[in-house]
Residue, then its C-alpha position, 0 to 999 in steps of 0.5 A: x307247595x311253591x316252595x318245593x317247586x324250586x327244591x324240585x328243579x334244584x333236585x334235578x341239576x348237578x348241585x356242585x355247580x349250582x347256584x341261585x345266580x344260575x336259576x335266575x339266569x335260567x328264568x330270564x332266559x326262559x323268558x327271553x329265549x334269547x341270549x342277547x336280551x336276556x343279558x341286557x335284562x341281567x345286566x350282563x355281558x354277552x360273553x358272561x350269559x353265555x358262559x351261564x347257559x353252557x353251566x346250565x346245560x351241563x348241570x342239566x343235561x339239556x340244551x334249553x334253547x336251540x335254534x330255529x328259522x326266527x331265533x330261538x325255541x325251548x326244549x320241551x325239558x325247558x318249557x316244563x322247568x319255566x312256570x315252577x321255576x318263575x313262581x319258586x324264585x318269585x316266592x324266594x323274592x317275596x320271603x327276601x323281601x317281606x317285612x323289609x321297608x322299600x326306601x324308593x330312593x335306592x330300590x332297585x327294579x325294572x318294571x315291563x309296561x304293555x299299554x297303548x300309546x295314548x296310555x303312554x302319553x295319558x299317564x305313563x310320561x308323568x309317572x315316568x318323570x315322578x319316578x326320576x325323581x322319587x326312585x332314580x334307581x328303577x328302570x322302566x320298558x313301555x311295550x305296546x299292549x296285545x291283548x290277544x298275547x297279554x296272558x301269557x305274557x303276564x304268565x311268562x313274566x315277560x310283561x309285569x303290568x299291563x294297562x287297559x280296559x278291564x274288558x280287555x283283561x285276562x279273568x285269571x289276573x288281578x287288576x285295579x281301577x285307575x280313572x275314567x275317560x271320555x271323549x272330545x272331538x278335535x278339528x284344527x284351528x281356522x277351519x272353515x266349518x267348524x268355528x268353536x261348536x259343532x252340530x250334528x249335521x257338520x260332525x256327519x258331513x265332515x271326513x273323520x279320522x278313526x283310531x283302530x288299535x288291531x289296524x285296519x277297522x273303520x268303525x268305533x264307539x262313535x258309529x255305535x253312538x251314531x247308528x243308535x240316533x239313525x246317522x253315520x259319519x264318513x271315516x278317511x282314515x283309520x290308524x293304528x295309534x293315536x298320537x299321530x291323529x291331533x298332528x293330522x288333524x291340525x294341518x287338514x280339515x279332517x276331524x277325529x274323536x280321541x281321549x280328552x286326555x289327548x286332545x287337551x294336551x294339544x289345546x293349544x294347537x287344535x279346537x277341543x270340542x264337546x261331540x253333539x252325540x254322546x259316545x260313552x266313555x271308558x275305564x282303564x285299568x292296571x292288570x298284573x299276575x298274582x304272583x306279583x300280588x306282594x312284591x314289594x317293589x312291584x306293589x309300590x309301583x301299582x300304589x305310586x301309579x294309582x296316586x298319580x292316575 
């Protein structure tokens, strides 16, 4: 059936003009709707997408994209062409590339990562490194992971693997277990009260940093792991990321509760310590469409980032 989509869009354009370069500038510019980053996508000059759009509108009788007060919106003739069009040209990869060994030293892709800024920090900074030297050839873009968008950007293409916990997972899209984390608690070095352990009575007495990903909450896993044994904590601050909070915490009496994997890398400027309560842990996942499923450079990334997680 896929295979007709991209007969079927052939079908409607003026095949004279036309050819496979043009519909994969459609696709990324159905993705990007936006000339500028679709031709960083491409690799190509503005001047020459533009000159691609202009083709396509001719051979199709259609504007695509249009102006709007913030940037550009498709035409509905082009949100009709974007789903088929993208699954036709991902079964013409995967027909490309099947029964072709990927040589990592000159396969050639870009990789669009949504995660969070710990996952970032946690994983994606020694997968980047491994890449450099494994696969100098693949580019990679971090994006900041939005759950609420996450489906369709994983639909439209626009974000090929998405890194999180499997709750936050969208149930039509395929994903793989990489590793478990729990949590430790962090205070700077030289702090008054708090001198190599931490009791319960302190943890609660002291003002706490709290990591609210969606900005603005004042609660988490630990005041849910509080409440269950009768006790509260007192939240100073709340912030949006992580990675700013072991550099709060090391210049303040302040507190925090964040990934082990983050507060070990800053051991050496902070006290990692052990909670007196226990705050269950958490599992994160890597989350991709099917259609991705067997694409070769894209399966050997998902491999390549397991191994390393």
């Amino acid at each position: 059936m896929k295979s007709n989509l991209l007969h079927v869009i052939i079908q409607r354009m003026d095949t004279k003009n036309l050819d496979l370069g043009l519909l994969v500038t459609l696709e990324a510019l159905l993705a990007e709707r936006n000339v500028t980053r679709a031709a960083r996508r491409l690799n190509l000059s503005q001047p020459a997408l533009s000159a691609r759009l202009a083709r396509l509108r001719e051979a199709l009788g259609d504007p695509l994209l249009i102006p709007a007060q913030r940037g550009m919106v498709l035409t509905q003739r082009a949100l009709e062409l974007q789903q088929p069009l993208h699954e036709a040209l991902e079964s013409v990869r995967r027909v490309v590339g099947d029964g072709t060994p990927s040589d990592p030293a000159t396969m050639q892709a870009t990789l669009v990562i949504a995660a969070s800024d710990y996952i970032q920090y946690a994983l994606l900074a020694r997968f980047l490194v491994a890449l450099r030297a494994e696969a100098p050839m693949i580019r990679i873009a971090w994006r900041a992971l939005d759950v609420l968008a996450l489906s369709t950007q994983l639909e439209r293409g626009e974000v090929d693997l998405a890194l999180a916990a499997p709750e936050h997972a969208p149930a039509s899209m395929r994903q793989r277990r990489l590793y478990d984390e729990d949590y430790a608690v962090i205070a700077r070095q030289g702090h008054a009260t708090v001198q190599g352990d931490l009791d319960l009575d302190v943890f609660c007495a002291l003002d706490h940093i709290v990591v609210s990903p969606q900005g603005g909450g004042f609660a988490g896993p630990t005041d849910a792991a509080l409440e269950a044994v009768g006790r509260r904590r007192t939240v100073a601050l709340s912030t949006s990321g992580f990675l700013i909070v072991p550099e709060i915490v090391s210049q303040s009496d302040m507190i925090a509760v964040i990934p082990r994997r983050i507060a070990n890398g800053w051991s050496d400027r902070v006290q990692v310590l052990e909670a007196p309560v226990t705050i269950p842990g958490f599992v994160i996942a890597s989350v991709w469409h099917e259609r991705t499923t067997n694409h070769p450079a894209q399966g050997w990334l998902r491999e390549r980032l397991a191994a390393l997680a």
